[in-house]
Structure formats: structure tokens, C-alpha cells
C-alpha positions as CSV (number, residue, x, y, z in Angstrom):
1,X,147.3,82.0,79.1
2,X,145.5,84.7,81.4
3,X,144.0,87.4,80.9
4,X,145.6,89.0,84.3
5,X,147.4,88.8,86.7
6,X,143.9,88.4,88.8
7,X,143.1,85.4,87.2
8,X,146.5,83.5,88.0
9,X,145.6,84.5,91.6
10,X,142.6,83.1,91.6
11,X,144.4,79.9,89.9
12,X,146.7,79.8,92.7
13,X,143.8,79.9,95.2
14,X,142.5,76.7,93.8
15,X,139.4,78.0,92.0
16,X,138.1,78.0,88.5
17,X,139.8,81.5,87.3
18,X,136.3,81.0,84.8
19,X,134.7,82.4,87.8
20,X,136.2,85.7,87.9
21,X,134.3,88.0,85.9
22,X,136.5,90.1,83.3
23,X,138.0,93.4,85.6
24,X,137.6,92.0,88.8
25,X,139.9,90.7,91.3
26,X,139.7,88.3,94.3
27,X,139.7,89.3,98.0
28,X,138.9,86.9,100.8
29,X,137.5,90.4,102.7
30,X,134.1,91.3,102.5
31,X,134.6,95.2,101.9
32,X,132.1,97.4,103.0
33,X,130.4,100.0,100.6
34,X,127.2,101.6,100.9
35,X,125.7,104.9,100.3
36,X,124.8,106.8,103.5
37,X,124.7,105.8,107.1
38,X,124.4,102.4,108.2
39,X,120.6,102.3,109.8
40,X,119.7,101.1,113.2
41,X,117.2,98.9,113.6
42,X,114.1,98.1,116.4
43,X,113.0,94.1,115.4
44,X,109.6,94.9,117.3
45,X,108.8,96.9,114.8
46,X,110.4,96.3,112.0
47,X,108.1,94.6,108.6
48,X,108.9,93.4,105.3
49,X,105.8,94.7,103.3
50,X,104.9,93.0,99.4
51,X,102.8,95.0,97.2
52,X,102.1,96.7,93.7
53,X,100.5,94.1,91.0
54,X,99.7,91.0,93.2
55,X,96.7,89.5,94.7
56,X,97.3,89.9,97.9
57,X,99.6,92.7,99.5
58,X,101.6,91.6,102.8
59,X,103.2,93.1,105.5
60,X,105.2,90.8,107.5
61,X,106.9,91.2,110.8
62,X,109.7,90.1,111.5
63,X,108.8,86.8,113.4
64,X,105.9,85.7,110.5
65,X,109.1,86.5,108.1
66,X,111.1,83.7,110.0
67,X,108.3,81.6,110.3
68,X,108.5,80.5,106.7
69,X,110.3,77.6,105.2
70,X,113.9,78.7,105.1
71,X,117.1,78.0,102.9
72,X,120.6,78.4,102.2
73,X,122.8,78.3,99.0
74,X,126.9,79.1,98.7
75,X,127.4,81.7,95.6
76,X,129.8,84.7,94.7
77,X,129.6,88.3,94.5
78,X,130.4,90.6,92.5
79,X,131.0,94.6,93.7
80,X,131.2,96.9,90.3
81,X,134.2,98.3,92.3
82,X,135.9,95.7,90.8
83,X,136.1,93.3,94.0
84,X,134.5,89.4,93.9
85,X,134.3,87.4,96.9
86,X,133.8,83.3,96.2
87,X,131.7,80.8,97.8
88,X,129.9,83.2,99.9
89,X,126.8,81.1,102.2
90,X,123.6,82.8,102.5
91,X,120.7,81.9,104.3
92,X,116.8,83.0,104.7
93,X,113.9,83.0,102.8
94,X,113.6,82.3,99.0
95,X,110.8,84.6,96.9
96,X,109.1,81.9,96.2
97,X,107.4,81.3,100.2
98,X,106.5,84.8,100.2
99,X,104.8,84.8,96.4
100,X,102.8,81.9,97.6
101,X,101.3,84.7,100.1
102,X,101.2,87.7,97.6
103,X,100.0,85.6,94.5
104,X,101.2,88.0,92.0
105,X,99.4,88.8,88.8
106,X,100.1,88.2,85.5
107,X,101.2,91.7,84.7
108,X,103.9,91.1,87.6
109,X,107.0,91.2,85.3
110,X,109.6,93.5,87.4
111,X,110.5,94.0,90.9
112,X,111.5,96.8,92.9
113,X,113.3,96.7,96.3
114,X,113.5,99.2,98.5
115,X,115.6,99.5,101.4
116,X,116.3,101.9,104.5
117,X,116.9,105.3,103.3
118,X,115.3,105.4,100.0
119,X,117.5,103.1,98.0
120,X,116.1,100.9,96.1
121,X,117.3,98.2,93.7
122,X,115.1,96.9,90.2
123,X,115.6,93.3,88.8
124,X,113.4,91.3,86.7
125,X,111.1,89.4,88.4
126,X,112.7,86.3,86.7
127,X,115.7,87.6,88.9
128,X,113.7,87.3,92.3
129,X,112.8,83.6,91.2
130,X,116.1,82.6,90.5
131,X,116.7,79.3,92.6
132,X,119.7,80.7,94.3
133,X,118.0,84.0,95.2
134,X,117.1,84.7,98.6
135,X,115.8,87.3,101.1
136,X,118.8,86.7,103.2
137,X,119.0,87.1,107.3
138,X,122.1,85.4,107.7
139,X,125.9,85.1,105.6
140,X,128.6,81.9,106.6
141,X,126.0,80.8,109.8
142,X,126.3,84.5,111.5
143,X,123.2,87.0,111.2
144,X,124.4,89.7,108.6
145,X,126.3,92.5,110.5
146,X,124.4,95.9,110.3
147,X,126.5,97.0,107.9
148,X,126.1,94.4,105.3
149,X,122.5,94.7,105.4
150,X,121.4,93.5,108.7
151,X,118.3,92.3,109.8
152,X,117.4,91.4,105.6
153,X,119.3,91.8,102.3
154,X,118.4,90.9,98.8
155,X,120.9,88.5,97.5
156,X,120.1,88.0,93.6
157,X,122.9,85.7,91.5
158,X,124.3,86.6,88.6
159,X,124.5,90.4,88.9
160,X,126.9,93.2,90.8
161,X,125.9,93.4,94.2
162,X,124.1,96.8,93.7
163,X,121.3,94.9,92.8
164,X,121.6,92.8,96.2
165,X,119.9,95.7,98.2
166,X,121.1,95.9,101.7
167,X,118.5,96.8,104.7
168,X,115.5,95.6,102.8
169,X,112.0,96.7,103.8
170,X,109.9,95.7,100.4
171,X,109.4,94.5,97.0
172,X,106.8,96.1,94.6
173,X,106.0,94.1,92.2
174,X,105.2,96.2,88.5
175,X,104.3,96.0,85.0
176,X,106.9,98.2,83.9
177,X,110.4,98.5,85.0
178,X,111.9,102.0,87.2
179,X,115.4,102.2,87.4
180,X,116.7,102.2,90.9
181,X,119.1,104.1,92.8
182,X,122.1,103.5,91.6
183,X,120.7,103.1,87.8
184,X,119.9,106.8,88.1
185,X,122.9,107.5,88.5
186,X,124.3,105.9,85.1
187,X,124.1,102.2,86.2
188,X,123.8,99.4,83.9
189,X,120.1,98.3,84.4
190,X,121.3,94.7,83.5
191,X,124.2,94.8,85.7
192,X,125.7,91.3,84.6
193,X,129.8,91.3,85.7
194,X,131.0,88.9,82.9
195,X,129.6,91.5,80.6
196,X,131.4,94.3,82.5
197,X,127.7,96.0,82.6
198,X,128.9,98.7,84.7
199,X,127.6,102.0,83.6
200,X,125.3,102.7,80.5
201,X,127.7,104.4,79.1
């Protein structure tokens, strides 16, 4: 029995239809959604800075970025427009080679990306050490395009893409949690899709 027609099509694909989240249907496009204008970017001066309740705050350019260990891990996303995209390849650097740099504190319990153009994205820090998170440079063995997120996105598992923020330039790392962009706007701070946290109301 299905619960939609989604789910037989993602039957008839030859996946798991257990990894459709309730609401959302399949596409093997990557659809483009973003608030604003998609930034350019200048690599020779572009950094990736780490601060708030760690040891020691970083700014890394883009070439000491690279220069750590890197990885890759095949997941899905999740857009709260109701799109999911499977088996999606991402590779860069996980949190855990740049936390080895910052040392965060013990009061460290949230983190807060921001991105070009004031967005900014909150997660548990839990979230950032999730083994199949990464700060990602490249998706299925080509550099992100600029308007996926090139040169750096967030890519955290488990939650709708919002929380993935696109054109990365930090984290902050807090005791207390602050609601990011799209939370502001009515978001679901949680944001998990197989709980349909959409909206907070």
C-alpha cells in the first residue's frame, strides 16, 4: 500500500520509497532556489572565518581551506518545497579538521552559519559533527555551480536543505541558539522532512 502516488514512483525508480520523506516527491533535477542574487566570487580573497565560543578563532583562505584532509559521502536532500533528490555525492571538508584548529569550548552547543548576503543558517552543533556532514566544494566530482553555493556550502544530513547554507563564509559557534534566516521567517528550527517540520506553525 502507498501512501502516494510519489512513493510508487520512487518504487518504480528502484529505491527504498522509506526514503522519501512524507510530502515530498522525487526529481532527478537539482532545482535551483535561493533568496536573492546568486554572488560572484574573487578566490584571492575569499576566507572561511570560525569564531564565537572556541579557543582559537580562524580565518582561513581559500587554499589553507583545501589544504586539509578532505572527504566525500553520497546522501539525499530534502527542499521544504517539497522536492528530494537521492544519492547526491558531496565532497570537502568535514567539521571535524577545522574543530581541531578552533578547539571549541565546552559551552560550544549551537552553530551558526552565515553565508553571502546575510543569510544565515542555525543547527546544533551535534548537527555540524554529524559523520556525513561536510563543508562541501564539490557535488557528483564537479565544483558546485555558483548557484548551488559555489566556492563552499554547508551540507548537514537529516534536515531540509535550508539548513545546508549555500555561499558559506563562517560558523559561530554559541552557547545559545539564534534562529537563522529562514527560521525568522516562520521556519521550523528543527527542520527534520520525515516530520514534515516545515513551518512552526
Amino acid at each position: 500500500m502507498f501512501r502516494s502516488k510519489a512513493e510508487k514512483k520512487v518504487l518504480e525508480a528502484g529505491y527504498d520509497p522509506a526514503r522519501l520523506p512524507p510530502g515530498q516527491y522525487l526529481t532527478e533535477k537539482w532545482p535551483v532556489l535561493h533568496a536573492g542574487s546568486v554572488p560572484s566570487t574573487d578566490l584571492a580573497t575569499w576566507t572561511f572565518a570560525v569564531s564565537g565560543e572556541v579557543e582559537s578563532p580562524v580565518s582561513l583562505s581559500w587554499a589553507e581551506l583545501n589544504a586539509l584532509p578532505r572527504t566525500e559521502h553520497t546522501q539525499d536532500i530534502h527542499c521544504v518545497t517539497r522536492w528530494s533528490k537521492f544519492d547526491v555525492t558531496f565532497e570537502g571538508i568535514h567539521w571535524r579538521e577545522v574543530e581541531q584548529l578552533v578547539r571549541p569550548k565546552p559551552s560550544a552547543r549551537f552553530a551558526i552559519a552565515s553565508a553571502e548576503q546575510g543569510f544565515t543558517a542555525n543547527v546544533p552543533i551535534s548537527s555540524l559533527r554529524d559523520e556525513h556532514a561536510l563543508l562541501a566544494t564539490h557535488a557528483n566530482g564537479e565544483p558546485l555551480a555558483a548557484e548551488h553555493g559555489y566556492p563552499l556550502r554547508l551540507v548537514i544530513p537529516g534536515k531540509y536543505f535550508w539548513k545546508s547554507a549555500k555561499w558559506l563564509r563562517g560558523i559561530e559557534l554559541s552557547a545559545n541558539d539564534k534562529p537563522g534566516f529562514w527560521e525568522r521567517y516562520g521556519y521550523h528550527n528543527d527542520a527534520d522532512p520525515f516530520e514534515e517540520q516545515r513551518y512552526q506553525f
